[in-house]
N, C-alpha and C positions, 0 to 999 in steps of 0.2 A: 422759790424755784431757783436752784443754781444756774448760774451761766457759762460759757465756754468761755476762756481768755479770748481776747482780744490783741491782734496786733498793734493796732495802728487806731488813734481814733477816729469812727466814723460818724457821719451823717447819721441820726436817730430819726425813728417816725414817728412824726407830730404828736400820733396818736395812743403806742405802744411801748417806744423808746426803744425797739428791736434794729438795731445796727444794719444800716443801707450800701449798698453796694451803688457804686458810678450807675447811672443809666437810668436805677427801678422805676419803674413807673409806679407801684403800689406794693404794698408791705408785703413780704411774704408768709410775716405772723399772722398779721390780723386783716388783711387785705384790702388798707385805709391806700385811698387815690392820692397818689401826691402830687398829681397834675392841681389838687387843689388847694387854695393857699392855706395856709395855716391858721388854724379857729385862735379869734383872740385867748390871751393866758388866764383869764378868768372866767375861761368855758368849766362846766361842772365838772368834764371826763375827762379835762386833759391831764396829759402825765407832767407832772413836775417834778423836775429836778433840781431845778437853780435857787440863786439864794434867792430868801426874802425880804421884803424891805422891813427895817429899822422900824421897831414898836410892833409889829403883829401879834407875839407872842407866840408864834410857831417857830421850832425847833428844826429849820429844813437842814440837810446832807448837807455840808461843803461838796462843789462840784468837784469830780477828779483832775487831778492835771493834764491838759492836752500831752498826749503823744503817752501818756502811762499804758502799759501793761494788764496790768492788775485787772482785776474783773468792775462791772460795771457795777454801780450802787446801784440799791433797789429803787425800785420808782414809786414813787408815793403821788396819790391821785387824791381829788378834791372828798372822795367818798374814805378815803382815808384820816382824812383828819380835818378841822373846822376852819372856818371862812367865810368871807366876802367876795361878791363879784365887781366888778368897778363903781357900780354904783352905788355899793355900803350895804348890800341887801346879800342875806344869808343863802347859802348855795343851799337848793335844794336836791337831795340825792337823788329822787324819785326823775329828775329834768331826764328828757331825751341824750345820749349821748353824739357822737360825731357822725352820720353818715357812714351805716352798714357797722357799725358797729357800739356795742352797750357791755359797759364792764360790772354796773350797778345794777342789785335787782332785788325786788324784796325779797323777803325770808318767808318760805312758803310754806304752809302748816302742813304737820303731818297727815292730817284726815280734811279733807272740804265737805263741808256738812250739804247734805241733800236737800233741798229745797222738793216740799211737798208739792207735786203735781197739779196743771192746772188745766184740765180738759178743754178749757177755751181755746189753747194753741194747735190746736188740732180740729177746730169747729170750722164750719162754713163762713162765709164774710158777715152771714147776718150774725152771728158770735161776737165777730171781732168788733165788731160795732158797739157792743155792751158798753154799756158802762163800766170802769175796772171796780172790783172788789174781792173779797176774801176766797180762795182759791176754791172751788168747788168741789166733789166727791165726785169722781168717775163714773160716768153713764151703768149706771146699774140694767139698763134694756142692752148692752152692747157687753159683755160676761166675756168676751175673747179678750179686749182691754185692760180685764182687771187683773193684775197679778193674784198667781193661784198661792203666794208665801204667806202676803201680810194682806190680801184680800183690798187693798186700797190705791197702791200708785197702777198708774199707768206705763203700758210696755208701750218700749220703742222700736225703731224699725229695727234694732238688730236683734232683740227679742230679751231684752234684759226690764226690768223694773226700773222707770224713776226713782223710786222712793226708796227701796230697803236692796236693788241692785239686783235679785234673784234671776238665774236666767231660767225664761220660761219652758215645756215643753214644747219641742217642736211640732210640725204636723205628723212627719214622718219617723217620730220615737216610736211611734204605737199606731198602727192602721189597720182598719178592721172593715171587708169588705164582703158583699153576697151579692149574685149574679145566678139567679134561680136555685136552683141548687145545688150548686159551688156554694164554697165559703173558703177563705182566709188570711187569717192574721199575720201581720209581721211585727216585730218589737226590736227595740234595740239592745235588748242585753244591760247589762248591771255593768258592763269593763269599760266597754265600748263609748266615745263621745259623740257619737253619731249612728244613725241608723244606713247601714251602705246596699243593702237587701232592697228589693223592690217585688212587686208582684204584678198580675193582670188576670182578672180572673171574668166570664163572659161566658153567653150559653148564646144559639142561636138554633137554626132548621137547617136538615140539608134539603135539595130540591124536591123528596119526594115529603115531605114536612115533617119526617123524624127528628127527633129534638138532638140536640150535640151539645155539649158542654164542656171547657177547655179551663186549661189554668195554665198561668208561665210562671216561673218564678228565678230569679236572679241574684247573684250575689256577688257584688263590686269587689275587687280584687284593692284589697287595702295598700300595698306598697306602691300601687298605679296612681295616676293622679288623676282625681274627680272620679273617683269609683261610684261614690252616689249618684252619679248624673251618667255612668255609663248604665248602669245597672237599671235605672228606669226607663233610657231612651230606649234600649235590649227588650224591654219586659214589653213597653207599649207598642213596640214596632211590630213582632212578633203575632201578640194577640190582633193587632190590626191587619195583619196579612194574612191571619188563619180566620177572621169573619170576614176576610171580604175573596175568599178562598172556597172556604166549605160551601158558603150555599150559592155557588156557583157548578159544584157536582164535582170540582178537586178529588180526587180520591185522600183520607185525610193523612198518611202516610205521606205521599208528596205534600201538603200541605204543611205540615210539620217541618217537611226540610226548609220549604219557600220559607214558612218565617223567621227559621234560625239564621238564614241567609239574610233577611231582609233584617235582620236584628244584629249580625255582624255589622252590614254597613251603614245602621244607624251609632254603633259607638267606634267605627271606623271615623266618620262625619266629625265627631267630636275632637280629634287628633286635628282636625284642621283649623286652625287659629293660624290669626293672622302673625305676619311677620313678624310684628312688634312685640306680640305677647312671648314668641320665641326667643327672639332676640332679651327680654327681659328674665327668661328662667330656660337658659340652652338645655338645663339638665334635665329636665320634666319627662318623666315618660308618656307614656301614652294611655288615655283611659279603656280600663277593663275589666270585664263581667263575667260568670260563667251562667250557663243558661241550662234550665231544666221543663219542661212543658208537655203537658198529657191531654189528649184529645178520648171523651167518650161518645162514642154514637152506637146504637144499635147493638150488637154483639159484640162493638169491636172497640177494642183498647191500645190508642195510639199514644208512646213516650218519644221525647228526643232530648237531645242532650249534648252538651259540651262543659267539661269541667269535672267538680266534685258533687254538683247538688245531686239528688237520689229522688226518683220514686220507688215505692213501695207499694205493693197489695196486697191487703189484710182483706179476707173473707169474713162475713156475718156467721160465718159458721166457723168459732174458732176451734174447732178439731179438724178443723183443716188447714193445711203449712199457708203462713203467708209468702212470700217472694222479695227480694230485691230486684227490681226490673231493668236497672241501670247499670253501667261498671265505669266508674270512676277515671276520668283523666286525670292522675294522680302518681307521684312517684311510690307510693305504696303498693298499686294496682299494678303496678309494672314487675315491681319485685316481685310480687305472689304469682301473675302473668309468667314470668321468666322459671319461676320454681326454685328462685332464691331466697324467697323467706316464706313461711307460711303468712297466715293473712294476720293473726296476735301478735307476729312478732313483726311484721310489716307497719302497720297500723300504732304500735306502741314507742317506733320511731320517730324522734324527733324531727325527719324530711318527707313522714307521713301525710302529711296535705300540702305539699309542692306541687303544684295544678302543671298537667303536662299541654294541658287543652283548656284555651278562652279565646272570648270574645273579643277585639283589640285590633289596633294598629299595626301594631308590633306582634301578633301572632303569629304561631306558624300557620301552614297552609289550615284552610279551615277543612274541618272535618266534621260533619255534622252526624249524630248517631240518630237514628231511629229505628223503632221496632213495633211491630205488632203482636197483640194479643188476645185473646178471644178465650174467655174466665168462664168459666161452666157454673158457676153462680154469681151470688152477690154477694158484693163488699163494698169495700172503698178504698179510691187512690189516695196515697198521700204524695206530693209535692212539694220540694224541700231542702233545705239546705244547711250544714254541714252545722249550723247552729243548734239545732235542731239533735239532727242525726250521732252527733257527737256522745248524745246523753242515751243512747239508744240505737244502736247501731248496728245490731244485727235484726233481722225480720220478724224473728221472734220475741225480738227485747221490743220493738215498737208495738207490735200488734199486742203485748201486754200493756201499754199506754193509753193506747185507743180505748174509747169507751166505747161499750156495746152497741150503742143506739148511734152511731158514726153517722151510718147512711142516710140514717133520720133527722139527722141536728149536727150537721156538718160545721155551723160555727162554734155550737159549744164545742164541740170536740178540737178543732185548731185549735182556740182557745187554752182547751186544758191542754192538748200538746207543748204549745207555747209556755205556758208553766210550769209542768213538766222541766221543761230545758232553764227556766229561769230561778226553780228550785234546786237545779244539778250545779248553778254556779251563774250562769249566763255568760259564758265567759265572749260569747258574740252572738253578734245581730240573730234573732232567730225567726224565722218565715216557715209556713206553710200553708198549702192548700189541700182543703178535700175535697173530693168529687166522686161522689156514691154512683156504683158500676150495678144495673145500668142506668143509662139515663133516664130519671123520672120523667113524665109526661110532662110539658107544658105548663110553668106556672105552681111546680110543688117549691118549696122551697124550707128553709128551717123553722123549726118548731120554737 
């Protein structure tokens, strides 16, 4: 490494040979104390410069001349070339260097071989007790543990394999849930490194003991920070404000708005970190979700909504039209709204799912949508998001999806939706729920 000329010559540090100004107290190179005194000259790290004595057999620099110009010679260190320390014994390279700083270090391999797993590190104290011996095979009663790659190391808490490195499935890649009969899926998509989608799905009575069955579903808004964690706090909030709502005799229409509200300002809540977390990333926006959720009781078909996600209702009788029930906070929805583009050429636009309306912080005023509906037969809702809907996306193209027997086997059917989109490409997280209109009695649930 070349050095700059020098005017004049200066005081060196003990430790680096980097040229001292009047005053320093510590190196501005390497940040050695010079309040402290100087390690004897047969320390392993120190830098030397000066001659050697007579018989070593080392080649050192002639020193430069005081008051020269010229640049400074290189500095050769005891890891540099062979020697003794005063007492005739050979400098070991591997020694400690001076105090905060180490110029010596081994040569590090390019791969560190994995050491096979050893479930004892992770046992109870009566474990650690054992006697030591040959590393054991992973708790074959305990199957969460074992990696699903090479079937043998044990995962760690960040979710990767000891042994062969694989990282595991998470919980939230693929969740699959029924709550009488509701059902559905969420998955993360084949693009996607994480699953940002959340759902909540729950049946309960209203007070005269007619049955109700709801589904939320959500979709974290990826350029936000902590979309995953807004997107579930939205989903659980929601569904808990609509059962503890409905069988109170809420009308389920106001119901629907209280828990899109009460789901605003559960990923509002999130935005609130403490000072320090701020102060460590000023830039972070704020987390946010968009929110989609349907209430069925009795005759009566309640949606609400903020964002892009959609429900739909497809009829058991399909020579009858199905519906889109939602309209898109989206800048695509605003065009075709406006009568500037139609909805193909709206929609085929690159700022086609620019969400006009979410969940958040940093949202505008909130606006919560809901609607009622009252369907002169039966079918079933879908509930959903833009993962989904992307591969299928007019009311006709879905309800050609849907399997027939929907109303009857609401998880196979999510399920094959969910495929469906994962066949088209999976290009994101994709969720849905179905909840068969109207609500079955008490206790049906999928076949």
């Amino acid at each position: 490494m070349s050095q700059m000329p020098q005017q004049a010559a200066l005081a060196k540090c003990p430790s680096c040979a980097e040229p001292l100004e009047s005053g320093d107290l510590f190196c501005g190179a390497c940040g050695y104390d010079l309040s402290v005194p100087a390690a004897p000259q047969d320390h392993p790290t120190l830098t030397m410069t000066g001659s050697a004595g007579p018989g070593d057999g080392v080649d050192w620099p002639a020193p430069e001349p005081a008051g020269s110009s010229g640049t400074q010679p290189a500095a050769h260190r005891s890891t540099d070339v062979p020697g003794t320390d005063s007492g005739g014994n050979a400098l070991h390279h591997e020694e400690q260097a001076a105090p905060g700083v180490r110029f010596d270090r081994r040569p590090e391999p390019d791969e560190y071989p994995l050491q096979a797993p050893d479930p004892r590190a992770s046992a109870g104290p009566a474990a650690s007790s054992a006697p030591a011996g040959p590393a054991a095979a992973p708790d074959a009663a305990d199957p969460a543990q074992v990696c699903v790659a090479c079937r043998a190391g044990r995962v760690d808490e960040d979710g990767y394999c000891e042994n062969c490195g694989h990282a595991q499935p998470r919980e939230r890649d693929r969740m699959e849930r029924e709550s009488g009969p509701v059902a559905a899926v969420s998955d993360r998509g084949l693009r996607h490194h994480r699953n940002e989608d959340a759902f909540a799905v729950a049946h309960t009575a209203l007070p005269d003991g007619s049955p109700a069955t709801l589904a939320i579903v959500c979709d974290g808004v990826s350029s936000a920070t902590r979309p995953d964690e807004a997107s579930m706090a939205a989903s659980q909030a929601a569904v808990d404000t609509l059962l503890a709502a409905l069988p109170r005799g809420t009308h389920p229409q106001a119901a629907m708005h209280e828990a899109i509200v009460a789901a605003a300002q559960a990923v509002n809540s999130l935005a609130e970190e403490p000072e320090a977390a701020r102060e460590h990333d000023p830039h972070q926006n704020s987390p946010a979700c968009t929110i989609v959720g349907a209430i069925v009781t009795g005759g009566l078909l309640v949606v609400g909504w903020v964002g892009d996600s959609r429900v739909y209702w497809v009829p058991d009788d399909r020579s009858a039209p199905p519906a889109r029930l939602t309209e898109d906070d989206s800048w695509a929805a605003q065009m075709v709204a406006a009568g500037l583009m139609s909805e193909a050429q709206a929609y085929a636009d690159e700022r086609a799912h620019a969400i006009t309306g979410w969940l958040g912080a940093d949202a505008y005023e909130l606006e919560p949508h809901t609607a009622a509906f009252k369907p002169d037969r039966p079918g079933v809702v879908l509930v959903c998001t833009d993962g989904l809907w992307n591969y299928a996306e007019t009311a006709e193209e879905m309800a050609e999806v849907v399997p027939a027997d929907a109303a009857a086997r609401p998880l196979h059917s999510a399920q094959v939706l969910v495929g469906h989109a994962l066949d088209g490409g999976g290009h994101d997280n994709v969720t849905v729920a179905v909840v068969p209109f109207p609500a079955p009695p008490q206790g049906a649930g999928s076949a």
